[in-house]
N, C-alpha and C positions, 0 to 999 in steps of 0.2 A: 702517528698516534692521534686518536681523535680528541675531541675537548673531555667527552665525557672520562672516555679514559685516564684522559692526562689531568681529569680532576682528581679523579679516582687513586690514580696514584699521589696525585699531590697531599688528599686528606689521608693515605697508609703513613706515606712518610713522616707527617704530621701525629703520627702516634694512634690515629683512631683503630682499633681493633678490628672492626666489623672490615671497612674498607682494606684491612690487611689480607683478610679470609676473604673476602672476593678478590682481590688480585692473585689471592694462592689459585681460586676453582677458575678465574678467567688466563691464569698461567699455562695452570694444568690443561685446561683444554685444548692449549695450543698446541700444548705438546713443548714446553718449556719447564719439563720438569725442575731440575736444579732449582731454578726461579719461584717457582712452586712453592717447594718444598721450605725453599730462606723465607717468603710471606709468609706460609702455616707458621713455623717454629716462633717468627715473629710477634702472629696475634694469641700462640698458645703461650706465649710469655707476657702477653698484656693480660692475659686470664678469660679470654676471650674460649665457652662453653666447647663449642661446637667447632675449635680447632683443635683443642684441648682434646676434643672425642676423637676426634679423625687420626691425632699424632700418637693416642691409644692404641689405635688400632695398629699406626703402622709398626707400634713398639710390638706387639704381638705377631705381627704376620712375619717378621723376619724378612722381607723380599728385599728392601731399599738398604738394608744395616740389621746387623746381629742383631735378633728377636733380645728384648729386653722387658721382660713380668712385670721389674717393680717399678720400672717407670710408667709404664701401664697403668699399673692400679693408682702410683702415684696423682698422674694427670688424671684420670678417672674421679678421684677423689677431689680434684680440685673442683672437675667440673661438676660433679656432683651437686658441691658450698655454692656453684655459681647457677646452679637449677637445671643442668642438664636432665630428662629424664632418660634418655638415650644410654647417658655416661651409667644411671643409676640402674638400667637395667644389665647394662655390658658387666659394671663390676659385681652384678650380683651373680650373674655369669660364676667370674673369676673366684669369685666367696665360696659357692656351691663345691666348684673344683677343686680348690684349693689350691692357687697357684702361689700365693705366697705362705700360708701358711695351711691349718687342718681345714678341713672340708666342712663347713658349716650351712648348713643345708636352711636353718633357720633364720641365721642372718641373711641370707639369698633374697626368703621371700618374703622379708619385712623391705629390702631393697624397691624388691619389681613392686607388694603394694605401695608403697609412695609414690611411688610414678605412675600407676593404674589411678590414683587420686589425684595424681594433677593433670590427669585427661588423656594420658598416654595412652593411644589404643590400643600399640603394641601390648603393652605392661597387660593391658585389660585381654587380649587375646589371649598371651599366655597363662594369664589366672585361670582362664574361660577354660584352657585346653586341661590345663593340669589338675581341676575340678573336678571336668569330666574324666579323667583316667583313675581319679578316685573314689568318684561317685556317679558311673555311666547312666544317662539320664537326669544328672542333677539340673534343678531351675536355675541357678543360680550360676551353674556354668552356661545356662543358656542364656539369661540374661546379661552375661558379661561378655559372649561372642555377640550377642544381638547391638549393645552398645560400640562395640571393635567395627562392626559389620557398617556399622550406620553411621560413624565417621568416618568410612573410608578403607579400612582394613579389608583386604580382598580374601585375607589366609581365612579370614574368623567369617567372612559371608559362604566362603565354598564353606565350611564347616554348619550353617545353618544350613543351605540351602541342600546339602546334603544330609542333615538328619532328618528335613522334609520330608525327604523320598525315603525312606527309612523308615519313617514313625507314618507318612500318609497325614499328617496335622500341618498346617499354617503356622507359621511363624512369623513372619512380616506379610505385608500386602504385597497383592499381587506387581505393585509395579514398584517396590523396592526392591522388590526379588527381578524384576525383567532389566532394572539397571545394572543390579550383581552380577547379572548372567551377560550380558554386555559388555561389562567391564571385566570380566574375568575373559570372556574370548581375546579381548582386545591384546590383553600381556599373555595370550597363549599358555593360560593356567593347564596340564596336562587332564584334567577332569571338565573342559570347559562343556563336551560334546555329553556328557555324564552329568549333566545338575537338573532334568528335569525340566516339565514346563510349569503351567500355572497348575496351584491350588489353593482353590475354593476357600475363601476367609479372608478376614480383616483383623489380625488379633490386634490388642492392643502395644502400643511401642513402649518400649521399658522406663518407668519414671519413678520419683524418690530415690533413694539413698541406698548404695550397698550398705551390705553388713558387713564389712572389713573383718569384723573380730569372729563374722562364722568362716569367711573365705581362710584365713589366717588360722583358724583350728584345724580347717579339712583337709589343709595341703600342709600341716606340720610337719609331716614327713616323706620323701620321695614315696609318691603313690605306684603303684603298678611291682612295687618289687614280693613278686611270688616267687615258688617254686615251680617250675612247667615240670608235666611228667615229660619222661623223654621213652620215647620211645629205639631201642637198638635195631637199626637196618641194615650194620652190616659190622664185623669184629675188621676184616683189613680190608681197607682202613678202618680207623673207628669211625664210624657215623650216624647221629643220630636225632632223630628227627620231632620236633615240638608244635602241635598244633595247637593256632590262633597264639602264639605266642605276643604277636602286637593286635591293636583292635584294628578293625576298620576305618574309623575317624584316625587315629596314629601313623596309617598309611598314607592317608589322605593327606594328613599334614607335611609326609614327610615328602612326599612325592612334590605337593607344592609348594614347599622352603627351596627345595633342591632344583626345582628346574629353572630358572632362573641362572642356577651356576653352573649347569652343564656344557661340558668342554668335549673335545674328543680326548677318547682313553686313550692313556700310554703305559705301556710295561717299564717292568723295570730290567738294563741292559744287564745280564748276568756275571759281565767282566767286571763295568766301569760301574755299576752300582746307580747308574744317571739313569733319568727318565728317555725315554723315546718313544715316536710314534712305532707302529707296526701293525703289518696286515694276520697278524697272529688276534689282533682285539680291534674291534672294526666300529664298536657302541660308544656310546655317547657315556661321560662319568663328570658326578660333582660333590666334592671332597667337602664336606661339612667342617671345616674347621672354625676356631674357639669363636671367633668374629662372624660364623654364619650362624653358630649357635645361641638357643635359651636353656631357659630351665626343662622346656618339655624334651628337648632332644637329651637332654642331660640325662632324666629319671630315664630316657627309653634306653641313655649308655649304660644306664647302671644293670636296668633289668639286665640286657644284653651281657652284659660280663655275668652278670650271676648266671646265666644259665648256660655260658662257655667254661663256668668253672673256674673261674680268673680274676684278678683282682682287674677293678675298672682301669686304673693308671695303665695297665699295660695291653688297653685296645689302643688300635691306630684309631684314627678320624674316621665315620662314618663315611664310607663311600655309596653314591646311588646310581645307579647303572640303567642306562635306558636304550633298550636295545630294538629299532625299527627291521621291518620287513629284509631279510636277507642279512641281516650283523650277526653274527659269532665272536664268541671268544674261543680258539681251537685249543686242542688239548692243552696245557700246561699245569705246572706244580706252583702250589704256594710259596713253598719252602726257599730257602736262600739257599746258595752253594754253601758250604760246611766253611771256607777259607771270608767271605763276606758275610755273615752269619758272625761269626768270632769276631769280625774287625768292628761290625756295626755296634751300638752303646746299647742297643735296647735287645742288640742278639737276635737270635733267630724267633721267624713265624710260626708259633707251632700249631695253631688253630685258626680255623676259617667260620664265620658264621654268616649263613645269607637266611634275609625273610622276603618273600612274594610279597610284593605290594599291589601285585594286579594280576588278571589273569584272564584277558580278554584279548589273549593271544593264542594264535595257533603254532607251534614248535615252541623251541626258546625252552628246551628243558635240560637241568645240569643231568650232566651226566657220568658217571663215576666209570671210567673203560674199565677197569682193572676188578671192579667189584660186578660190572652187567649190570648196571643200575641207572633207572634217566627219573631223575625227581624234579615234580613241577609244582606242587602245591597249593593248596586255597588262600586266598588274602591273610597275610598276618603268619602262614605257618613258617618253622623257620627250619633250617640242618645246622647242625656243627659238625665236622668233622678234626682230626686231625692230620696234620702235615707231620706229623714226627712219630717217632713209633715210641715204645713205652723206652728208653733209653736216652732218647731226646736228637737220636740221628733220624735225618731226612726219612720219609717211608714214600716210597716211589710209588706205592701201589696208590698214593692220592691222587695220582692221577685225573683229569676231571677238566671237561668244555662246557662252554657254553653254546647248547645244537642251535644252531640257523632259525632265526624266526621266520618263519614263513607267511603270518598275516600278523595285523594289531603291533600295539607297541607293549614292550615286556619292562617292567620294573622291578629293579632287585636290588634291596637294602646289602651290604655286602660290608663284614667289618671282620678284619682281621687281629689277632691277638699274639704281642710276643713273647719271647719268655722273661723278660726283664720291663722295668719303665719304660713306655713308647716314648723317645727324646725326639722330636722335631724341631 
């Protein structure tokens, strides 16, 4: 062990907090988990912010030890008192959901404004986005991604640099805009080839003071929850189809929250109930859970259930599906066997909903065999169909692949609904 090191640990064991949580991240990187794990627990018991955040998390994600909520919100709360803004956006997270208790949508986003005030860009992107879903076009959602964008936020610069090309107007200078486009190639944002080049203008860069009390009236309530007309395309199965259901910027975001976590896809084994790989699903999938999510993906769960007809509690996790030249998903059913279905807590799948988030692909269209039917749709449009017939047993005529892409890369929002509370 080196000096520094062997300093390093000499000031954790001496109690200092900070030096605990770097021996946890300089653990972890070893690959010394256990070791890790006893520094974190360590310095989030000295009250130390941002280990406090981290041992949130893992209380949530369930991977290392039984998922635990209210230890969660617990240490979240702590780190809150100690100024995490992190912690204060995650538990507002958990407020909106209602993991511990009812779903309070208002305390949420008195949460993330605080942390948008103490210079959080995230907290500030999120306002920025959820603004916009309320008020498309508003200033002041531009002004609050322009602020995210110019600290550093890469989600909230694709989001200007994309209503650029959109609107044809300047928004930043030209060479704040050729850093974004830079730095968004660099982390291989999926819109990197898609942002445009230069335009023409110098606006001014955002200064003064938000108006907290107008941002905090306009997003009072989950914005975006309409009613989509639906239109019926087919009775067996049921299927029916919602255009522009999400907007354009909605895809945008979501496509670039999600790539970053995409893994290759696995099915689910139809004996053992376990995940596996298979040459049945050949694309790429990244599972949006509570810890990748905000409030914006939140309002898009909520829209989402209201127009599967469902209560929100009983979607799974958004899944996003990115399928390159030659990947299919081949025929398969949603649905669970009838014997795994009954044993599972949340029960059977009875609905599927997928939205196009791009369409600068050639193939790559769902396709229903059972109905003669290959749906590919414009940005934002979305299907639901169902997995079950009007009695609640399996309907085989769901049938349904995802056809071979042939050029471009395909994205599709993909979120399943059971018949009881989704328990993960």
């Amino acid at each position: 062990m080196g000096d520094d090191a062997q300093a390093l640990e000499t000031k954790a064991r001496a109690g200092d907090v900070a030096a605990q949580l770097q021996m946890a991240v300089t653990l972890d990187r070893a690959g010394r988990r256990a070791e890790a794990t006893s520094w974190l627990e360590k310095a989030g018991e000295g009250g130390h912010p941002a280990a406090l955040t981290l041992l949130a998390i893992t209380d949530l994600q369930g991977l290392e030890r039984p998922r635990n909520p209210k230890s969660a919100v617990d240490r979240l709360q702590r780190a809150v008192a100690a100024g995490s803004t992190q912690a204060r956006r995650l538990l507002g997270l958990l407020t909106a959901v209602g993991t511990l208790a009812t779903p309070n949508w208002g305390g949420a986003i008195a949460l993330v404004i605080e942390a948008a005030k103490a210079g959080d860009w995230e907290a500030q992107r999120e306002l920025g986005l959820l603004l916009e879903m309320a008020e498309p076009g508003s200033p002041l959602a531009q002004d609050l991604l322009l602020r995210a964008g110019l600290k550093g936020d890469g989600l909230a610069a694709v989001a200007i640099l994309r209503r650029q090309l959109r609107t044809g107007q300047p928004l930043a200078s030209e060479e704040i805009c050729a850093q974004w486009r830079a730095g968004v190639a660099r982390f291989n944002h999926p819109l990197a080839a898609h942002l445009g080049g230069a335009i023409v203008g110098e606006p001014p860069l955002p200064s003064g003071d938000i108006d907290w009390d107008a941002v905090a009236s306009r997003v009072a309530n989950p914005p975006g929850l309409v009613d989509a007309p639906a239109i019926t395309a087919c009775e067996r199965p049921v299927i029916r189809r919602f255009t522009k259901l999400l907007t354009a910027e909605e895809c945008d975001y979501v496509m670039g929250l999600s790539a970053r976590h995409l893994r290759p896809a696995e099915i689910v084994d139809q004996s053992s109930g376990q995940p596996l790989l298979s040459r049945v699903r050949t694309n790429q999938v990244a599972v949006l859970w509570p810890v990748q999510q905000d409030l914006v993906i939140h309002a898009i769960n909520l829209r989402l259930a209201r127009t599967a007809g469902l209560p929100p509690e009983n979607g799974e996790m958004i899944n996003v599906l990115m399928y390159r030249s030659g990947e299919e998903y081949r025929p398969h059913y949603d649905f669970f066997p009838a014997e795994a279905a009954k044993n599972d807590p949340s029960g059977q799948r009875i609905r599927t909903l997928l939205v196009a988030l791009s369409t600068d692909f050639v193939g790559g269209e769902t396709h229903f065999l059972t109905a003669g039917m290959k749906i590919k749709g414009n940005i934002g449009d979305a299907v639901v169909f169902h997995n079950c017939d009007a009695s609640g047993a399996p309907d085989k005529s769901s049938l349904h692949a995802g056809v071979p892409v042939v050029s471009g890369q395909k994205w599709l929002l993909s979120k399943w609904f059971r018949e009881k509370t989704f328990v993960y």
